[in-house]
C-alpha positions as CSV (number, residue, x, y, z in Angstrom):
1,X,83.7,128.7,222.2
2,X,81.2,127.7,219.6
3,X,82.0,124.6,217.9
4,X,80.8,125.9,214.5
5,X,83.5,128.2,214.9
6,X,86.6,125.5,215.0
7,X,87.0,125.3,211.1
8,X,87.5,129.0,211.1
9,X,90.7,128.5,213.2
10,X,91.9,126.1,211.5
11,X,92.3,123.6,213.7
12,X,92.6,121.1,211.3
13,X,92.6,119.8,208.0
14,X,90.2,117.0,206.7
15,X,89.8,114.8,203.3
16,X,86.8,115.1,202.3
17,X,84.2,111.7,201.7
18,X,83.8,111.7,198.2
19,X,80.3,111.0,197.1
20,X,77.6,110.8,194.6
21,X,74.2,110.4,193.6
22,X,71.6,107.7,194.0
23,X,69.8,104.8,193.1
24,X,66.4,102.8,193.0
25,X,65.9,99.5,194.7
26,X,63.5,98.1,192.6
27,X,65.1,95.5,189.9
28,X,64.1,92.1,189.1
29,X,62.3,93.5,186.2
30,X,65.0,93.8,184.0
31,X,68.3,92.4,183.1
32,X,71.5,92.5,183.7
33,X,74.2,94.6,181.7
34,X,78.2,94.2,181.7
35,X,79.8,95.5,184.8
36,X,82.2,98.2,185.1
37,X,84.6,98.6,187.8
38,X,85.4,101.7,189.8
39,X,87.8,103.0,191.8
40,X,87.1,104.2,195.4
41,X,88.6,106.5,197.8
42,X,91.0,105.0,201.0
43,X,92.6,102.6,198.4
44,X,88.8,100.7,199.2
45,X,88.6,97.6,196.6
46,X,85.2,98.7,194.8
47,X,82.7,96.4,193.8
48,X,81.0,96.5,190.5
49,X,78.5,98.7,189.7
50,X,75.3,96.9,188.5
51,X,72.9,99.9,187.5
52,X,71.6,100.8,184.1
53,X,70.7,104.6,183.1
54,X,67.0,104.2,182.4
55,X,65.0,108.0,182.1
56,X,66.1,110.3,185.1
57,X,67.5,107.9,187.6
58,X,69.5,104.7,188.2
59,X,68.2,101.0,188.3
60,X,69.8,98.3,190.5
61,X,69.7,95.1,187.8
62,X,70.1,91.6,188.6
63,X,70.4,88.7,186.1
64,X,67.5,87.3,186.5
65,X,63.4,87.7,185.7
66,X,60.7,89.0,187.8
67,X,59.2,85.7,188.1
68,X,62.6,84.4,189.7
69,X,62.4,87.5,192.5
70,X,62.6,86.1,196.2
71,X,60.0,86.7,198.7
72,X,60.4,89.7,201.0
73,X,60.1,88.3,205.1
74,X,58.2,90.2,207.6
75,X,59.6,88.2,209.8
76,X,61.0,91.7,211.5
77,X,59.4,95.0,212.1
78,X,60.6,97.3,209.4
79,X,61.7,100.7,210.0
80,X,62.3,103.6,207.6
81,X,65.2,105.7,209.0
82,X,67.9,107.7,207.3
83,X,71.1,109.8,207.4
84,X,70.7,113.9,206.8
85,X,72.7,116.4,207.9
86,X,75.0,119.4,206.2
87,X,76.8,118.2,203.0
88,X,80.3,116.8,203.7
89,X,79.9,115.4,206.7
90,X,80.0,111.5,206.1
91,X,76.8,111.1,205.1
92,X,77.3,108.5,203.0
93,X,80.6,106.8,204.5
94,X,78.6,106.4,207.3
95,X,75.5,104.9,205.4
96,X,78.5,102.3,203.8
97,X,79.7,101.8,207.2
98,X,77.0,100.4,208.6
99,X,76.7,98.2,205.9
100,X,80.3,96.9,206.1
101,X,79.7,96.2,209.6
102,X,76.8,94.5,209.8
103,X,77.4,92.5,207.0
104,X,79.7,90.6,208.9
105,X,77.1,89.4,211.1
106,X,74.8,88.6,207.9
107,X,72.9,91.5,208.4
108,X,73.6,93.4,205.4
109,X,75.0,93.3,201.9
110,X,77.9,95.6,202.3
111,X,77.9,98.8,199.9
112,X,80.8,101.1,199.6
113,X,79.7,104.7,198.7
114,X,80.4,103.9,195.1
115,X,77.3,101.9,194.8
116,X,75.2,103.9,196.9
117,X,75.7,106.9,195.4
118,X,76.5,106.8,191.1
119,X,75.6,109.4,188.8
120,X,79.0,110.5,186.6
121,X,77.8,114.3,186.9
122,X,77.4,114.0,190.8
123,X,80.7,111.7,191.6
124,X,82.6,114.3,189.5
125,X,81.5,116.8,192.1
126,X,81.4,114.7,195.0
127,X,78.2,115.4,196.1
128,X,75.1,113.3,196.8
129,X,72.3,114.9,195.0
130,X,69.5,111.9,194.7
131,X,68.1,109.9,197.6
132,X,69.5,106.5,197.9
133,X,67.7,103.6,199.5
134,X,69.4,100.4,201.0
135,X,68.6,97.6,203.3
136,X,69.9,96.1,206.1
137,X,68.9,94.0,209.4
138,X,69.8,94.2,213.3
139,X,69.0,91.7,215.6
140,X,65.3,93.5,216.4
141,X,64.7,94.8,212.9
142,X,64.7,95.3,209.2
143,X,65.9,98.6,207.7
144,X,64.9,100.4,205.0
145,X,67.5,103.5,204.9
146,X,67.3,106.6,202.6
147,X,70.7,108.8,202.0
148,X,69.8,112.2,201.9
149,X,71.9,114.9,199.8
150,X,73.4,117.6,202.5
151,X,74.2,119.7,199.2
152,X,71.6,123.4,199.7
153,X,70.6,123.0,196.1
154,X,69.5,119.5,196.1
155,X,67.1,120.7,199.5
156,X,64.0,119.6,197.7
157,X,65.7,115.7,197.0
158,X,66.1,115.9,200.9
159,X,62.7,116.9,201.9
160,X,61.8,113.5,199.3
161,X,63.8,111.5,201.4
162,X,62.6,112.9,204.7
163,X,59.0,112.1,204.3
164,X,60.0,108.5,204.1
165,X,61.3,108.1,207.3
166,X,60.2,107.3,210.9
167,X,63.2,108.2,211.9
168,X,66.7,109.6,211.8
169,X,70.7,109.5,211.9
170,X,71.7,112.6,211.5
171,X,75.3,113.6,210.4
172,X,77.6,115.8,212.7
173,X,81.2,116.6,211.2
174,X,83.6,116.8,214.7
175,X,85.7,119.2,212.9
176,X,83.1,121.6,212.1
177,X,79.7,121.3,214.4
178,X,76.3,122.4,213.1
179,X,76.2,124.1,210.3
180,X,73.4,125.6,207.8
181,X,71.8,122.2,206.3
182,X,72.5,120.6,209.8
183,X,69.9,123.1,210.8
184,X,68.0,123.3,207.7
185,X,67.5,119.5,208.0
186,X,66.4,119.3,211.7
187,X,63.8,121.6,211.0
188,X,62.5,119.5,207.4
189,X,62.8,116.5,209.7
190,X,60.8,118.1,212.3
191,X,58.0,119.1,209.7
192,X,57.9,116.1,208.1
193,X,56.9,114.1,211.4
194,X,60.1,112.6,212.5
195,X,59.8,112.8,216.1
196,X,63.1,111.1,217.1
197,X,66.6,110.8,215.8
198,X,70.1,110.2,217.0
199,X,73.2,111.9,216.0
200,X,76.6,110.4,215.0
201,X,79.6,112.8,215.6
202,X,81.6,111.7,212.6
203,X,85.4,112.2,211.7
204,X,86.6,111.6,215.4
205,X,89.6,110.5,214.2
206,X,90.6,113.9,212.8
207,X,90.4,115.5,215.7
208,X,93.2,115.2,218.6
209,X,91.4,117.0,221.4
210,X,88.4,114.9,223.1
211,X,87.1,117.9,224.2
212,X,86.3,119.0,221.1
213,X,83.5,116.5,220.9
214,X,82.1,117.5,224.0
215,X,81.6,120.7,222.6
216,X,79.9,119.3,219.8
217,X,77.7,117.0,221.3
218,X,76.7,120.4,224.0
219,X,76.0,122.6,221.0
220,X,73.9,119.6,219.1
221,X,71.9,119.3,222.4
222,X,71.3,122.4,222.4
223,X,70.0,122.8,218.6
224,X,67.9,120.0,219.5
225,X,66.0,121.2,221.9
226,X,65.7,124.5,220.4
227,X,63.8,122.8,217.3
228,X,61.4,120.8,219.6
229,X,63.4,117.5,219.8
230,X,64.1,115.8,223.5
231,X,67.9,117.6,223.6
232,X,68.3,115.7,226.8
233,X,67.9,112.5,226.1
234,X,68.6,112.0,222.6
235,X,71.5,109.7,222.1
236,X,74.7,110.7,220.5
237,X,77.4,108.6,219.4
238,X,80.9,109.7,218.2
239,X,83.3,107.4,215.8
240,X,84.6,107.4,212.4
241,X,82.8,106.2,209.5
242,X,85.5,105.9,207.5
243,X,88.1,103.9,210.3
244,X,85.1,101.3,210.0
245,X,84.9,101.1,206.5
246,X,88.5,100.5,206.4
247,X,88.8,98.6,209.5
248,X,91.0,100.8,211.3
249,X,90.6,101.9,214.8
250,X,88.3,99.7,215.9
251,X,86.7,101.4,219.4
252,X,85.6,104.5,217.0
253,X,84.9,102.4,214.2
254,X,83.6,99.2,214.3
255,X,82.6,99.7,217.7
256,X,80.8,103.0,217.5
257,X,79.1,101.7,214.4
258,X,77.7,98.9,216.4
259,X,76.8,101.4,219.6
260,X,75.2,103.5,217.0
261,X,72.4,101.3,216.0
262,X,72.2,100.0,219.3
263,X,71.1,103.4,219.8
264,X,68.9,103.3,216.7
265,X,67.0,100.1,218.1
266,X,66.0,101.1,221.0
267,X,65.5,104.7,220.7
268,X,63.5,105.2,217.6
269,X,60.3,103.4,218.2
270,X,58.8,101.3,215.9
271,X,56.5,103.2,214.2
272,X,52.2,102.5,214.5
273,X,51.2,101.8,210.9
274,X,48.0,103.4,209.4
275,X,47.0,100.3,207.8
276,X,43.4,100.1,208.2
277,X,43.0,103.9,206.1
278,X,42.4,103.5,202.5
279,X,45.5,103.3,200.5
280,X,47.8,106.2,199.9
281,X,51.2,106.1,198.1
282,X,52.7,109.4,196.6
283,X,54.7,109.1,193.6
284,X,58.9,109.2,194.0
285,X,60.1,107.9,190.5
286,X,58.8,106.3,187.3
287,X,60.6,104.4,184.8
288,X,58.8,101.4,181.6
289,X,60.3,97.9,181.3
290,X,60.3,96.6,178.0
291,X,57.8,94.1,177.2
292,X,56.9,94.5,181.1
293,X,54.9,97.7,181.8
294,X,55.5,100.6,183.9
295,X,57.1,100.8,187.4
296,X,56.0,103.7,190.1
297,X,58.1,103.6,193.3
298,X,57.9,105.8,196.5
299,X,56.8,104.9,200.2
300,X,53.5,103.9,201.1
301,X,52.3,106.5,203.1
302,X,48.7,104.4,204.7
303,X,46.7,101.4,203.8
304,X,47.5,98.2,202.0
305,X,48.1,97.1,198.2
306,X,47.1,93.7,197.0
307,X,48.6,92.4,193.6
308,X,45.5,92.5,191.3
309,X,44.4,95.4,193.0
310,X,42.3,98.6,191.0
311,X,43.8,101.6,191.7
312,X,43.7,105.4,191.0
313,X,46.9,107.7,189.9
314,X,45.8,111.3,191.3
315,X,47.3,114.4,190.8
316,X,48.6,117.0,188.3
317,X,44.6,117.7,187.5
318,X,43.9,114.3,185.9
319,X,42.8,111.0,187.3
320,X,43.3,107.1,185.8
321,X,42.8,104.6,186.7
322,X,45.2,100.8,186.6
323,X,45.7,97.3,188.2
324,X,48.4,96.7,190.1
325,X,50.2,93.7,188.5
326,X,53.5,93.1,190.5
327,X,55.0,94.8,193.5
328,X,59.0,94.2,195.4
329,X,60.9,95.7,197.5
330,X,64.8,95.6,197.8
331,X,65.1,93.0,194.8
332,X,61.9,90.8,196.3
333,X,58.5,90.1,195.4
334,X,55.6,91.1,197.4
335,X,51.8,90.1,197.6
336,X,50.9,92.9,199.2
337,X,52.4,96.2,199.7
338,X,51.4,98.4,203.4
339,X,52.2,101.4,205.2
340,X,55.7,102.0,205.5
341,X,57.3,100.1,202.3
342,X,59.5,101.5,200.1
343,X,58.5,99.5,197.4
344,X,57.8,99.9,193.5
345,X,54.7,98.5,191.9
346,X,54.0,97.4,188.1
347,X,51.3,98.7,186.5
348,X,48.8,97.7,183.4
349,X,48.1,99.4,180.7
350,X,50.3,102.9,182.4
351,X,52.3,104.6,179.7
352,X,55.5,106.3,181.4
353,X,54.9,110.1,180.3
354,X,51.8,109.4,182.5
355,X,53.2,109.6,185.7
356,X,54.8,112.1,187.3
357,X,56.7,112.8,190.4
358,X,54.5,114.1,193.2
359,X,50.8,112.3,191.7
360,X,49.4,109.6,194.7
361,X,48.6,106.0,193.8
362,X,45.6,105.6,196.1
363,X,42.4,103.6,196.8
364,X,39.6,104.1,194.0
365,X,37.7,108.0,195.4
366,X,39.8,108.4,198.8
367,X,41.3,111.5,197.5
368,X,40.8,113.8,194.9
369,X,42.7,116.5,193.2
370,X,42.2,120.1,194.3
371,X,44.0,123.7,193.8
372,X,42.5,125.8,196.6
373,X,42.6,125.2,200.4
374,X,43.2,127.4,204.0
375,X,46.0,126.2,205.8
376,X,47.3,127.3,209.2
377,X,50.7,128.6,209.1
378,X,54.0,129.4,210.8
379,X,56.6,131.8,208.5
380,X,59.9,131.4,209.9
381,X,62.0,134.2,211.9
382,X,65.0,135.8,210.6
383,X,67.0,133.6,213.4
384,X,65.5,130.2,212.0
385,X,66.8,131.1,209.1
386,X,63.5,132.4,207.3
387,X,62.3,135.8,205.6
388,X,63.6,139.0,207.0
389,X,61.0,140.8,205.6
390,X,57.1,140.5,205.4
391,X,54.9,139.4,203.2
392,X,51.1,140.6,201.6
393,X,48.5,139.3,199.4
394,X,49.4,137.4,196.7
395,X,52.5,136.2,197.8
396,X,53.7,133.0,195.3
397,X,56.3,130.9,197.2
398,X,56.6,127.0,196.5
399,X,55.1,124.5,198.3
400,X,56.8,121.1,199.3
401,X,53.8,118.4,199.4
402,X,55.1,114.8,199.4
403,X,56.9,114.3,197.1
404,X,56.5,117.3,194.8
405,X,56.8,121.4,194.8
406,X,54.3,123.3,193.3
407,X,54.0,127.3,193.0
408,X,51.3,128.8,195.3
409,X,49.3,131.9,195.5
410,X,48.8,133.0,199.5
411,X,45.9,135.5,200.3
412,X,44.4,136.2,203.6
413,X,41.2,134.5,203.9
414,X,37.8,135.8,202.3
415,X,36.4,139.0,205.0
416,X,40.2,139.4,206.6
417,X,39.6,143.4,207.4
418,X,42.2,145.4,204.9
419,X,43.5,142.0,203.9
420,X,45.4,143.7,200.6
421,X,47.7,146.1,203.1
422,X,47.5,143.3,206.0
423,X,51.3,142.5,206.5
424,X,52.4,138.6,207.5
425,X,55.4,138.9,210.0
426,X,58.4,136.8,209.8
427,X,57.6,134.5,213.4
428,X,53.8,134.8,212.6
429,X,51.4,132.0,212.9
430,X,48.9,132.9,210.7
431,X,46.1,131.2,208.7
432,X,46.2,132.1,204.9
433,X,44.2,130.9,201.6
434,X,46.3,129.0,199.3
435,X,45.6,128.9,195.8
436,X,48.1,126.3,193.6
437,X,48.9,127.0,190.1
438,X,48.8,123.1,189.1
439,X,46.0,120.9,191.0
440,X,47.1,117.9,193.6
441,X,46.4,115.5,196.0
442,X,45.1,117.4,199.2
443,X,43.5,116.5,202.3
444,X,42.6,117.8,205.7
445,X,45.6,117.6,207.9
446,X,48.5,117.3,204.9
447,X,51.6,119.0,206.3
448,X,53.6,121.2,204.3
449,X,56.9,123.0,203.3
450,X,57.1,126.8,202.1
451,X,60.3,127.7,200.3
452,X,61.6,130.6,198.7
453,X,64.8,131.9,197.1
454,X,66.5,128.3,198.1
455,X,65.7,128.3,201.6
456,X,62.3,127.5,204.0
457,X,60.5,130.4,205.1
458,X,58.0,128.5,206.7
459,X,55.6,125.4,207.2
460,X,52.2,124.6,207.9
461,X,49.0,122.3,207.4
462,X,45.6,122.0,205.5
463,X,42.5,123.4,207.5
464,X,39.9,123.0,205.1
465,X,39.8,122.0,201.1
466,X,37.6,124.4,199.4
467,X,38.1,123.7,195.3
């Protein structure tokens, strides 16, 4: 009996988490405004929001000036991990969970879903559409943990949040099993470089029959292995998310929380950081500060950032160049920003219809914009979920690069023997020419994403940069 099967049954019933969109963790540069409270699901006191609309996204504010910012501690290794999975399944709840619980032992703030996740339009649907990004601390590490929207349409906010990590939680509803963006995601997670992840079997406490879960946790062994994870070994950890944001049931609540990053600490290694490479951080989000400047935030991808530094915005077929004037991460200041931060940095003399998501802030000349490129690639069966047709010349998917999506023209090669009827199989690996309607950031060994009609029909990596 196949577990993704139980819901058609109707085995049971579940409330559904109610969520949101996201926010930006990057706020000592402006102030403050009046609080408003809101209301929370599970009869949850909520605590007030403190985020100001500024352009596209959400700001955390604080009442105070950059210059009063505290100073970030490296005093523990940071990590980069996250929470994906199929929309629905406790995402979120379980991202305020851990929260709750480890801010008993001071190793967190604690932030009900209401904060993590705040846009009207998205909490109207309950749906997490952005990436969120919060903070918290083990006994071995500091955390730096990106909510990923499970929603199909908001796909491309997922593969965002992906890139970011070094590893994973992801999401497994008891009640329901795998389903299409718990597949979806393993593979995104898989291209993007996350080698290891654990999985939490959420809403146990919906469920009456234990073995249920051991169905789950069979079938999600299973999926693992199939796309290239250890299936065997991974760990995977059952509870409710929502018994420990309530406090209820405290051996699959508060307990599993606890056995879950337990599992996260010792299982996902601590990643090798490519900080002697030049510097390399692609673009998330933008947003001005009055009377302050402009602010670019995503994860730094290699290298190191000194405040005072010159650097170069790449991408989009331009080039400028700016100093670097302040940099923080989760509320506090840094004097230099490296490989793995999640971080936003003030810059001089940067107007914000200047930068876009998906441009790199790098090291003066260590990349360059280009449109045209071979790549080595693998196009998707119909059984992973791909095309169930073939493809020819001039084929004009979009391509997932960091942090943007960009249109592309695929041809075979220059001399491919009758390359205009040459067909590309769904399950080929096959090496193509790629041509991009806008010019970006590309290198030798950049990995990609290939979508098409809402879904990935394949992936693969730059060969050789020719224009």
């Amino acid at each position: 009996m196949l577990v993704s099967n139980l819901n058609k049954v109707n085995l049971l019933n579940l409330a559904k988490s109610t969520r949101t969109t996201s926010v930006r963790q990057f706020s000592s540069w402006v102030a403050k405004p009046a609080a408003t409270n809101v209301a929370r699901n599970a009869a949850l006191a909520r605590a007030s929001l403190r985020y100001t609309p500024i352009s596209s996204g959400f700001i955390p504010t604080f009442a105070r000036g950059y210059a009063d910012a505290s100073k970030f501690s490296r005093a523990k290794p940071h990590v980069n991990i996250g929470t994906i999975g199929h929309v629905d399944h406790g995402k979120t709840t379980l991202t305020a969970a851990i929260t709750k619980v480890l801010a008993s032992a001071g190793g967190a703030e604690f932030k009900d879903y209401g904060e993590i996740d705040k846009a009207p339009e998205e909490r109207a649907r309950g749906i997490t559409i952005s990436t969120a990004h919060i903070e918290y601390e083990t006994g071995n590490r500091h955390y730096g943990h990106v909510d990923c929207p499970g929603h199909a349409d908001y796909i491309k906010n997922m593969i965002t949040g992906a890139a970011q990590m070094d590893g994973a939680i992801l999401v497994v509803s008891a009640t329901d099993g795998q389903m299409p963006q718990t597949r979806e995601h393993l593979l995104l997670a898989r291209q993007v470089g996350i080698k290891k992840l654990v999985i939490f079997i959420n809403k146990v406490d919906a469920i009456d029959d234990p073995e249920m879960i051991e169905l789950v946790d069979m079938e999600m062994r299973e999926l693992l292995s199939h796309y290239g994870f250890d299936g065997d070994n991974t760990p995977i950890v059952a509870g409710s998310a929502l018994c420990a944001l309530n406090g209820e049931k405290k051996e699959i609540g508060e307990d599993a929380i606890h056995k879950l990053m337990e599992a996260v600490d010792t299982y996902i290694p601590t990643p090798e950081r490519d900080l002697d490479k030049p510097f390399l951080m692609p673009i998330e989000d933008s947003f001005s500060i009055s009377g302050r400047g402009t602010v670019a935030t995503g994860r730094v991808e290699r290298g190191v950032v000194n405040k005072g530094d010159e650097i170069e915005v790449v991408g989009y077929g331009s080039t400028l160049k700016t100093v670097v004037t302040g940099i923080e991460m989760f509320h506090k200041e840094l004097d230099q920003g490296m490989a793995g931060d999640n971080m936003g940095v003030l810059l001089r003399g940067v107007k914000r219809d200047e930068l876009r998501r998906g441009q790199v802030m790098c090291a003066p000349g260590s990349i360059k914009p280009h449109k045209k490129f071979l790549a080595q690639l693998y196009i998707l069966s119909k059984s992973e979920g791909g095309r169930h047709t073939p493809f020819v010349n001039s084929y004009r998917p979009q391509l997932f690069v960091r942090t943007t999506d960009v249109t592309a023209i695929l041809n075979h090669p220059e001399g491919t023997e009758d390359a205009e009827e040459k067909l590309v199989m769904p399950g080929d690996n096959v090496e193509m020419e790629i041509t991009l309607l806008s010019s970006i950031a590309v290198e030798s060994g950049l990995r990609f994403t290939i979508r098409e009609g809402g879904k990935t029909v394949g992936t693969g990596i730059v060969t050789k940069v020719i224009e």
